[in-house]
MDTraj code that builds the backbone (N, CA, C; nanometers):
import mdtraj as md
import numpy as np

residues = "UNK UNK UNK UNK UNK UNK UNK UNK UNK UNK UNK UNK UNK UNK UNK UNK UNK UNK UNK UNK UNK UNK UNK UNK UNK UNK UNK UNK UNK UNK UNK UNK UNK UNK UNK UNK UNK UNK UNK UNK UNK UNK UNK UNK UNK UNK UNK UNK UNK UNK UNK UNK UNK UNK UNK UNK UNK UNK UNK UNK UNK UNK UNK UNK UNK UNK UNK UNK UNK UNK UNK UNK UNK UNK UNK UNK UNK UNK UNK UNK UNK UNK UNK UNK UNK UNK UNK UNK UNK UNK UNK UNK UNK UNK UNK UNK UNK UNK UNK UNK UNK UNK UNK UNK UNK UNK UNK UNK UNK UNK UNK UNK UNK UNK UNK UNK UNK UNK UNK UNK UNK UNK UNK UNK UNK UNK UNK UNK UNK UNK UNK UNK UNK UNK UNK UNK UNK UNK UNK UNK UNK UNK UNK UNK UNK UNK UNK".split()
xyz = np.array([
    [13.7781, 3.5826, 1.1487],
    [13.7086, 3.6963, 1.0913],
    [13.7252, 3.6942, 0.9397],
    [13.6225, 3.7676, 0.8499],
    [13.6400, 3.7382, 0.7573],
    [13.6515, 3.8966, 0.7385],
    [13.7585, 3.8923, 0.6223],
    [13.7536, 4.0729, 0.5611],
    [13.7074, 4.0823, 0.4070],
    [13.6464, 4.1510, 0.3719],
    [13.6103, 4.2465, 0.2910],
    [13.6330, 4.3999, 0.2264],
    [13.6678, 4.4308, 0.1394],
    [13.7010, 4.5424, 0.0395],
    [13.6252, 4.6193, -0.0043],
    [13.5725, 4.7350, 0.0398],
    [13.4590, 4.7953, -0.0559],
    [13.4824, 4.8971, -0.0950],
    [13.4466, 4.9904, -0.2009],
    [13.4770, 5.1246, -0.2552],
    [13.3243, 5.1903, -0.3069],
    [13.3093, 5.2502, -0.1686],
    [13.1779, 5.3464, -0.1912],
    [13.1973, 5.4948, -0.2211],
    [13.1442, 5.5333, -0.3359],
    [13.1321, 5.6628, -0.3737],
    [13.2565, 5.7472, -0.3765],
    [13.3764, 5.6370, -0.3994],
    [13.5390, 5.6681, -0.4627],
    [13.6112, 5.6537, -0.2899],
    [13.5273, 5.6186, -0.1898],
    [13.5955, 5.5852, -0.0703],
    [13.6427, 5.4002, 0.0082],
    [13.7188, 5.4145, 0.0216],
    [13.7927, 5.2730, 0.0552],
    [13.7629, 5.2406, 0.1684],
    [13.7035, 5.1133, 0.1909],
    [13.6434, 5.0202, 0.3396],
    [13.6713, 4.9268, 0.3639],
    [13.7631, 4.8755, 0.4834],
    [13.7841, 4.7531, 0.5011],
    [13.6939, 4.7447, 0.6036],
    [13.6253, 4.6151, 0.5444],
    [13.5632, 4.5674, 0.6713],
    [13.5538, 4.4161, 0.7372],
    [13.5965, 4.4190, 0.8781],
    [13.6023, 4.2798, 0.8924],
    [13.4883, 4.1864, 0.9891],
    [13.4368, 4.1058, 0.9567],
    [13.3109, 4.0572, 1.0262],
    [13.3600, 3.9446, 1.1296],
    [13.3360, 3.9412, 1.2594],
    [13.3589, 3.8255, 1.2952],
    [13.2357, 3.7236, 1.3265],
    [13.2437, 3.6313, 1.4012],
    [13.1295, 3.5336, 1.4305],
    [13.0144, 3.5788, 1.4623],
    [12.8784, 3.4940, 1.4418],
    [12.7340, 3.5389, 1.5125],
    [12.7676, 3.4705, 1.6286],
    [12.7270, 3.5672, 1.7183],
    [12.6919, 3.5186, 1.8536],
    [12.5567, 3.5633, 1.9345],
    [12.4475, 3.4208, 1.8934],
    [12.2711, 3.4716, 1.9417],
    [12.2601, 3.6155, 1.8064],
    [12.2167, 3.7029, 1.8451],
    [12.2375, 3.8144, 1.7411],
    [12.2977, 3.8920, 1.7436],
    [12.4207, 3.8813, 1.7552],
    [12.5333, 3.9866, 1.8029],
    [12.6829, 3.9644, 1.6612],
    [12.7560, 4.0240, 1.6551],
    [12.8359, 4.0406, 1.5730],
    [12.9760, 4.1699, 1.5985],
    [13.0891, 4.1115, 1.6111],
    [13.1857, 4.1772, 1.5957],
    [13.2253, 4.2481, 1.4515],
    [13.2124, 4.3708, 1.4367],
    [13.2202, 4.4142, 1.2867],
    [13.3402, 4.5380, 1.3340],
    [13.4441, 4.5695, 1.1788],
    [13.5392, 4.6009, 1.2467],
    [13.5491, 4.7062, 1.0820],
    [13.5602, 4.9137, 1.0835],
    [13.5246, 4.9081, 1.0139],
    [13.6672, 5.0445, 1.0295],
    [13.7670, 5.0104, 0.8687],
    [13.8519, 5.0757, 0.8861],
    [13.8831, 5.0678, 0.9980],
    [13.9080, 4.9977, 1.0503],
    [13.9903, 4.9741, 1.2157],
    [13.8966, 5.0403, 1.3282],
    [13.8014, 5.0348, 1.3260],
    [13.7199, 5.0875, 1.4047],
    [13.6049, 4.9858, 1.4674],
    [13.6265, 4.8812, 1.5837],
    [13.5448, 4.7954, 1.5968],
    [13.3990, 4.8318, 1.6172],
    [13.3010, 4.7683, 1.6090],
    [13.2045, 4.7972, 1.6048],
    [13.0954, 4.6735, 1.6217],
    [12.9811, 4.7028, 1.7819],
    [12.9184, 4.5679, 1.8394],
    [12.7688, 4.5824, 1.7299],
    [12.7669, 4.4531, 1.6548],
    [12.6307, 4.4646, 1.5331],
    [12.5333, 4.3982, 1.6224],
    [12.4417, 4.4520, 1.6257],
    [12.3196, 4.3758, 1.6760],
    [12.2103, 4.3451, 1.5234],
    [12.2035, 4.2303, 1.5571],
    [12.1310, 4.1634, 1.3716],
    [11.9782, 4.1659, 1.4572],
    [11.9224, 4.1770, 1.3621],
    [11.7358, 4.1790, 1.3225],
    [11.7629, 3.9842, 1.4191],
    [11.6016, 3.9918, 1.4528],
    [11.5805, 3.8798, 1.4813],
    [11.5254, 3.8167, 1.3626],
    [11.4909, 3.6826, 1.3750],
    [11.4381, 3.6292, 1.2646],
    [11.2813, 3.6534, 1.2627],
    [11.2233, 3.6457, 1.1562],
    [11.0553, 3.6896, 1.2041],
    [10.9660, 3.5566, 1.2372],
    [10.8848, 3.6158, 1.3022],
    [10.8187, 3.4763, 1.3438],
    [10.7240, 3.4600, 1.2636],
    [10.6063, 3.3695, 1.2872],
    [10.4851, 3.3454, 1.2050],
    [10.4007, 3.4414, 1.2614],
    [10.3000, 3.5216, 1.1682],
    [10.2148, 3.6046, 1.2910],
    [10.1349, 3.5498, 1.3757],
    [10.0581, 3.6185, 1.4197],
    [10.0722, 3.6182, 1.5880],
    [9.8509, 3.5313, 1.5644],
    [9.8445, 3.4597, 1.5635],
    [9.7002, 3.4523, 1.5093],
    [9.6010, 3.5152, 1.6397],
    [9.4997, 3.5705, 1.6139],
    [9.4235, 3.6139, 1.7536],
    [9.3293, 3.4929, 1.8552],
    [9.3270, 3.4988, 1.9073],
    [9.3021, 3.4074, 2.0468],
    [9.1594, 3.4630, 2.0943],
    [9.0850, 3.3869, 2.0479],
    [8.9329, 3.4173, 2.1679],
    [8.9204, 3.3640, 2.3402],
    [8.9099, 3.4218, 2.3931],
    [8.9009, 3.4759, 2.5386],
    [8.7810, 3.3989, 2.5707],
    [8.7078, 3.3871, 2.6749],
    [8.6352, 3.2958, 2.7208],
    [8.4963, 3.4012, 2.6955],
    [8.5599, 3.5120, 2.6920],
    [8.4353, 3.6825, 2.7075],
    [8.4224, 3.6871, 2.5539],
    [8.4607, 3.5837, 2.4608],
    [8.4368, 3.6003, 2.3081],
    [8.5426, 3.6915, 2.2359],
    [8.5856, 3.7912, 2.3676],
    [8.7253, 3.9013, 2.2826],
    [8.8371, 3.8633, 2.2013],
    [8.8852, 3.9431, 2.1252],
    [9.0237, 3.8688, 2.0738],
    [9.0999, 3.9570, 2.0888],
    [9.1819, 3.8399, 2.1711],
    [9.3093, 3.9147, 2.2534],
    [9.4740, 3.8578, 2.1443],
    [9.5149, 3.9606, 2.1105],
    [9.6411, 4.0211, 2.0412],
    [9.7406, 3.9941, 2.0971],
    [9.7720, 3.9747, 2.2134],
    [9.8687, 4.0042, 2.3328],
    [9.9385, 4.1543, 2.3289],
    [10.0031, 4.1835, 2.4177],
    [10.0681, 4.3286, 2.3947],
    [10.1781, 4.3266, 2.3234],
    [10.2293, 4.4058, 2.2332],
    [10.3522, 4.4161, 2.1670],
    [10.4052, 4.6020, 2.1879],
    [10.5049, 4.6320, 2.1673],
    [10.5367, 4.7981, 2.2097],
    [10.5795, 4.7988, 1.9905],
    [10.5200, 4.8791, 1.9846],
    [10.5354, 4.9437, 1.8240],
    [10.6156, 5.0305, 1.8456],
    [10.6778, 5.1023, 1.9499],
    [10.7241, 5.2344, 1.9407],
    [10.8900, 5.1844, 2.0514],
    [10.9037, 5.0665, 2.0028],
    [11.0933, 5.0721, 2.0781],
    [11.1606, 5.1463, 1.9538],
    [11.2650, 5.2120, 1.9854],
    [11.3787, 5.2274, 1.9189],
    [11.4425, 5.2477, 1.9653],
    [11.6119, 5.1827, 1.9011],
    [11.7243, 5.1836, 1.9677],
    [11.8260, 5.2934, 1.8987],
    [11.9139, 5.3418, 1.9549],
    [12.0344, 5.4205, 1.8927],
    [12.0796, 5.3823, 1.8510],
    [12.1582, 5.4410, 1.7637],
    [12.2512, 5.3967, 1.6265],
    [12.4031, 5.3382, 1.7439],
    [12.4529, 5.2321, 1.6992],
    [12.5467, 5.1383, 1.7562],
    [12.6957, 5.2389, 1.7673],
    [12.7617, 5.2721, 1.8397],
    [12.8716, 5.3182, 1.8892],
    [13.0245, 5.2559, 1.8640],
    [13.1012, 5.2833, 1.8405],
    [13.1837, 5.2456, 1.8482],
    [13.2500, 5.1249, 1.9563],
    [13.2988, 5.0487, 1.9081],
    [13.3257, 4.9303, 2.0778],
    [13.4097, 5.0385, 2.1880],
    [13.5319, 5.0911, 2.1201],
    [13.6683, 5.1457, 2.2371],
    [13.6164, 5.3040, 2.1862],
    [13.6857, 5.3283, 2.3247],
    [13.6147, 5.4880, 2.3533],
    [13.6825, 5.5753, 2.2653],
    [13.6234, 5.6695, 2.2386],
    [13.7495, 5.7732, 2.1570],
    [13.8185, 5.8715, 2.2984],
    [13.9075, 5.9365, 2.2099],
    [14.0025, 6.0111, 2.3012],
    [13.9161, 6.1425, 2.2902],
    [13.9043, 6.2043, 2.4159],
    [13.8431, 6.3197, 2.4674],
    [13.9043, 6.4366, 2.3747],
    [14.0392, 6.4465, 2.3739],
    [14.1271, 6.5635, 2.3261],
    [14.1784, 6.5258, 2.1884],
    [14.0675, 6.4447, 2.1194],
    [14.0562, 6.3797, 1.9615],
    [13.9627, 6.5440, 1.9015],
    [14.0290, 6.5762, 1.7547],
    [13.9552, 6.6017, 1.6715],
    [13.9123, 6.5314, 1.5614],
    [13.7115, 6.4999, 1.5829],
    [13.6847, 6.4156, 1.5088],
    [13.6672, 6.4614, 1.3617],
    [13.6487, 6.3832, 1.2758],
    [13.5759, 6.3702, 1.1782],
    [13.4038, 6.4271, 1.1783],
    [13.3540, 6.5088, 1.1122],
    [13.2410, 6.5675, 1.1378],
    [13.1649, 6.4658, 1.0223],
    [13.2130, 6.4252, 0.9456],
    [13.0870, 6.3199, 0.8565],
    [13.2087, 6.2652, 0.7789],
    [13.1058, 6.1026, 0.7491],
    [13.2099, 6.0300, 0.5752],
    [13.2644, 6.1548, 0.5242],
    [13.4282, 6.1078, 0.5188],
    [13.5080, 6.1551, 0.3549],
    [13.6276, 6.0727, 0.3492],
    [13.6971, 6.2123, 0.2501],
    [13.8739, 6.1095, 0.2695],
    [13.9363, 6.2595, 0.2956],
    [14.0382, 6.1804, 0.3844],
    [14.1506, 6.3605, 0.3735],
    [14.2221, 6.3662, 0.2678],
    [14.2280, 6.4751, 0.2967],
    [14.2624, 6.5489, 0.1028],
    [14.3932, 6.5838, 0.1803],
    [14.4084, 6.6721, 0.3008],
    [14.5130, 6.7617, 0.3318],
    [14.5035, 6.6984, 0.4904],
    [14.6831, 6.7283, 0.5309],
    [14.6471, 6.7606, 0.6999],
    [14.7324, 6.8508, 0.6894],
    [14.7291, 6.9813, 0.7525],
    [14.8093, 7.1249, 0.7718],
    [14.8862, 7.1264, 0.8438],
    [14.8639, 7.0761, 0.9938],
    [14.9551, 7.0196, 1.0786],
    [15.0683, 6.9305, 1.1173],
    [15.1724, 6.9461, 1.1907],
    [15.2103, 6.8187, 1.2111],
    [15.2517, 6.7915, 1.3814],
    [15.2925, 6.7076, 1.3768],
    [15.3271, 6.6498, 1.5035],
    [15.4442, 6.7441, 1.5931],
    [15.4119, 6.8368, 1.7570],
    [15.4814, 6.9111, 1.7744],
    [15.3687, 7.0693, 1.7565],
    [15.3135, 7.1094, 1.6674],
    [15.2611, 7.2187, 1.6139],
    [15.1919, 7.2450, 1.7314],
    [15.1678, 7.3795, 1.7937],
    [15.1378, 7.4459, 1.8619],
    [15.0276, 7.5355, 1.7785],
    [14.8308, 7.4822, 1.7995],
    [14.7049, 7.5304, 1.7614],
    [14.6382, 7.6181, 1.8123],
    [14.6063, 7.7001, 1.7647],
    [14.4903, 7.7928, 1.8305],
    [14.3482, 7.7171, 1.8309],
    [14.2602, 7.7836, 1.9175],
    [14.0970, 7.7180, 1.8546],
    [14.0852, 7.7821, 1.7430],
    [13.9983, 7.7168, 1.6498],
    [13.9520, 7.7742, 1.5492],
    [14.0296, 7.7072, 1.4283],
    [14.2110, 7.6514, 1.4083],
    [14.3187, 7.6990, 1.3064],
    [14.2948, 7.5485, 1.2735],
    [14.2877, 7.6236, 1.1150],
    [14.2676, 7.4826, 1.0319],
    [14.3925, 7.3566, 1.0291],
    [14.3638, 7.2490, 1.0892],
    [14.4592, 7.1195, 1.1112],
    [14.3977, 7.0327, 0.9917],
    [14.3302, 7.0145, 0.9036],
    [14.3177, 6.8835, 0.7763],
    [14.2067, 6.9610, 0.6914],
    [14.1695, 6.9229, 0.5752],
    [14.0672, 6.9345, 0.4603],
    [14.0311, 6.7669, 0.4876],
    [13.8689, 6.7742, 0.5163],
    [13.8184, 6.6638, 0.4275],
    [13.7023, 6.6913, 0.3384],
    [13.7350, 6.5517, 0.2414],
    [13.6282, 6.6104, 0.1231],
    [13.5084, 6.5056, 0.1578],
    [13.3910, 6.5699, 0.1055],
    [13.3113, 6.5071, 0.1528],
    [13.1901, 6.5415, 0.0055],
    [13.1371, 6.4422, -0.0606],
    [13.0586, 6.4917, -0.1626],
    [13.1115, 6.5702, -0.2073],
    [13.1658, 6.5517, -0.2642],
    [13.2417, 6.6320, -0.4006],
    [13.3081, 6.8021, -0.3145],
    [13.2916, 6.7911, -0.1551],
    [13.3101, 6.9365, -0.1238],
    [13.4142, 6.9205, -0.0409],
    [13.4979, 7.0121, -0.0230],
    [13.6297, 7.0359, 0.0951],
    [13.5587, 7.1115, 0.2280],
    [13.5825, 7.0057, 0.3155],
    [13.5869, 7.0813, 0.4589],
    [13.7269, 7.0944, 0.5368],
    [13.6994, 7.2398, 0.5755],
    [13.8132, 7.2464, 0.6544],
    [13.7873, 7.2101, 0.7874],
    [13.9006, 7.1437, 0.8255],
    [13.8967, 7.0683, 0.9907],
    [13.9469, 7.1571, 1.0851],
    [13.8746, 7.1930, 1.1672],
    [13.9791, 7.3170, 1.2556],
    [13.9576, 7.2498, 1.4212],
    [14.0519, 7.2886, 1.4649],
    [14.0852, 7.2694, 1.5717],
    [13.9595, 7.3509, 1.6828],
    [13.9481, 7.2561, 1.8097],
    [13.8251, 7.2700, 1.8990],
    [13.9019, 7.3759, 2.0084],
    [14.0345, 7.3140, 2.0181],
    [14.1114, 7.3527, 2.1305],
    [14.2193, 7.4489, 2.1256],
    [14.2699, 7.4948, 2.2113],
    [14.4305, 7.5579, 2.2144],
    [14.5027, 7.4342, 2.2748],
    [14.6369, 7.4032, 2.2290],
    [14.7290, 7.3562, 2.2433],
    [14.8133, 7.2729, 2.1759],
    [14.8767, 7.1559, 2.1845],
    [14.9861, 7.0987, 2.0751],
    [14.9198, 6.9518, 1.9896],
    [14.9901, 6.9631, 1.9158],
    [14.9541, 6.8137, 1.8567],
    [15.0144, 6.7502, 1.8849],
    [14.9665, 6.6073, 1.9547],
    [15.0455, 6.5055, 1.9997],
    [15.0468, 6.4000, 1.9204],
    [14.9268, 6.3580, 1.8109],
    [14.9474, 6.2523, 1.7494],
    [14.8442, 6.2562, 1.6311],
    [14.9126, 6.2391, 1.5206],
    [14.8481, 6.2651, 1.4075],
    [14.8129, 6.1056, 1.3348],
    [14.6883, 6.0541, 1.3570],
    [14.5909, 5.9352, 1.3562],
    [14.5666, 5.8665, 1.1904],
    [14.5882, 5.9529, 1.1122],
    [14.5275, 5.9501, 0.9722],
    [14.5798, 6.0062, 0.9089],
    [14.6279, 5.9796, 0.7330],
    [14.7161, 5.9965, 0.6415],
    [14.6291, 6.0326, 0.5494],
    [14.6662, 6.1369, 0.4271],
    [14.6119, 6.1042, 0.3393],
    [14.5843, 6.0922, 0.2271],
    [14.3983, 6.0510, 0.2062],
    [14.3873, 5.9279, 0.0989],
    [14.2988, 5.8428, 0.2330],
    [14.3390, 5.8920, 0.3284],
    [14.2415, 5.7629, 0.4168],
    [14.1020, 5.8233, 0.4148],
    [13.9950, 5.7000, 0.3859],
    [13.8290, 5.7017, 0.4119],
    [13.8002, 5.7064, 0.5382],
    [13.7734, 5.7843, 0.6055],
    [13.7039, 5.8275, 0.7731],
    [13.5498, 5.8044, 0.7174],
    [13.4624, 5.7674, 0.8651],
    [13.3494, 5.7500, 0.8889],
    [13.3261, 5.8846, 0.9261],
    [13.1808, 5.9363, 1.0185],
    [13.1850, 6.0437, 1.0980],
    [13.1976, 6.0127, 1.2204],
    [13.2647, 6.0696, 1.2868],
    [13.3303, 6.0737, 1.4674],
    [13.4465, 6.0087, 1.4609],
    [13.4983, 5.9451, 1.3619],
    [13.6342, 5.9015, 1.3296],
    [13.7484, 5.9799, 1.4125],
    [13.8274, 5.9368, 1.5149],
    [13.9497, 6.0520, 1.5365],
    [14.0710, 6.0797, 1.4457],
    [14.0758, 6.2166, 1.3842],
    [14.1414, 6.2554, 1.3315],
    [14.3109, 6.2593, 1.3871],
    [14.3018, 6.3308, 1.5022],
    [14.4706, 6.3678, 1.5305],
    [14.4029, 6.3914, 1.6802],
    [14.5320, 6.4554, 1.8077],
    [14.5312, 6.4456, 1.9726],
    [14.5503, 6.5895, 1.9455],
    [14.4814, 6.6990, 2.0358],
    [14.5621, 6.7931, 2.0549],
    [14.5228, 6.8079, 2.2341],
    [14.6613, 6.8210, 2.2589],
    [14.6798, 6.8011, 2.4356],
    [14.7568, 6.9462, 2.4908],
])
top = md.Topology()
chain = top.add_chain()
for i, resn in enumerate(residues, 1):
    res = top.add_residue(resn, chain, resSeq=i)
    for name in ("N", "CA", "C"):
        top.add_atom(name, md.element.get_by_symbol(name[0]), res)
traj = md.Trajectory(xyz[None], top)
C-alpha cells in the first residue's frame, strides 16, 4: 500500500491506497477502510449500425444508473456516537466510565470555522472513547461507545 499525507482546509488525512484489482481499490482513510470502485476506461463511441429496414440502431444503453456513495468496508458499532459531518475535535467532555443522559454534550467538533456540540443519542455509560483531540473525522466517523 502506498500512504499519503494531506491537509485539507487545516484538516489532517492519511490516506492509504492499495492495489487495482479489475476496477476495484482498497483505500484506507484515517483508518477507516474503504472499497473504491474506479470509472471504467471510456471506449470509442458507439458508431450507428444500419439495420437491414435502413434504421439506425444505437443499441440500448441505461442513462439513468446510479450508484450510492461507497460505505465504509467494517461495520460501525450500533451504540457508536457518530460524527455528523468533516471536522476536527476541538473538545471531548467525557470520559471513560461517565454515566450520559440523551441529549448531554460528550465532544465539540469544529466544522467550517463553527463548533458543534456532540451530544449523546442514548442514556448510559461510556465504554470507549475512539478519538483524541486534534483528530480529522470524516462524517459517520465513530466518535466514542456508549453501552
Amino acid at each position: 500500500m502506498k500512504e499519503y499525507k494531506y491537509k485539507i482546509n487545516g484538516n489532517k488525512f492519511t490516506v492509504s491506497v492499495g492495489d487495482v484489482t479489475d476496477n476495484e481499490v482498497m483505500v484506507e482513510v484515517n483508518g477507516v477502510p474503504y472499497k473504491v470502485e474506479l470509472d471504467k476506461k471510456k471506449t470509442a463511441p458507439q458508431r450507428p449500425a444500419l439495420s437491414q429496414s435502413g434504421q439506425t440502431n444505437m443499441g440500448s444503453k441505461n442513462l439513468t444508473s446510479s450508484k450510492p456513495a461507497p460505505k465504509p468496508a467494517m461495520p460501525s458499532n450500533p451504540s457508536a456516537v457518530k460524527s455528523p459531518l468533516p471536522g476536527t475535535i476541538t473538545a471531548i467532555t467525557v470520559k471513560v466510565g461517565d454515566t450520559v443522559k440523551s441529549g448531554d454534550k460528550v465532544a465539540v467538533l469544529e466544522a467550517m470555522k463553527m463548533e458543534n456540540d456532540i451530544r449523546s443519542f442514548k442514556e448510559g455509560t461510556v465504554t470507549k472513547i475512539l478519538v483524541s483531540v486534534g483528530d480529522a473525522l470524516l462524517e459517520g466517523n465513530d466518535i466514542m461507545i456508549i453501552e
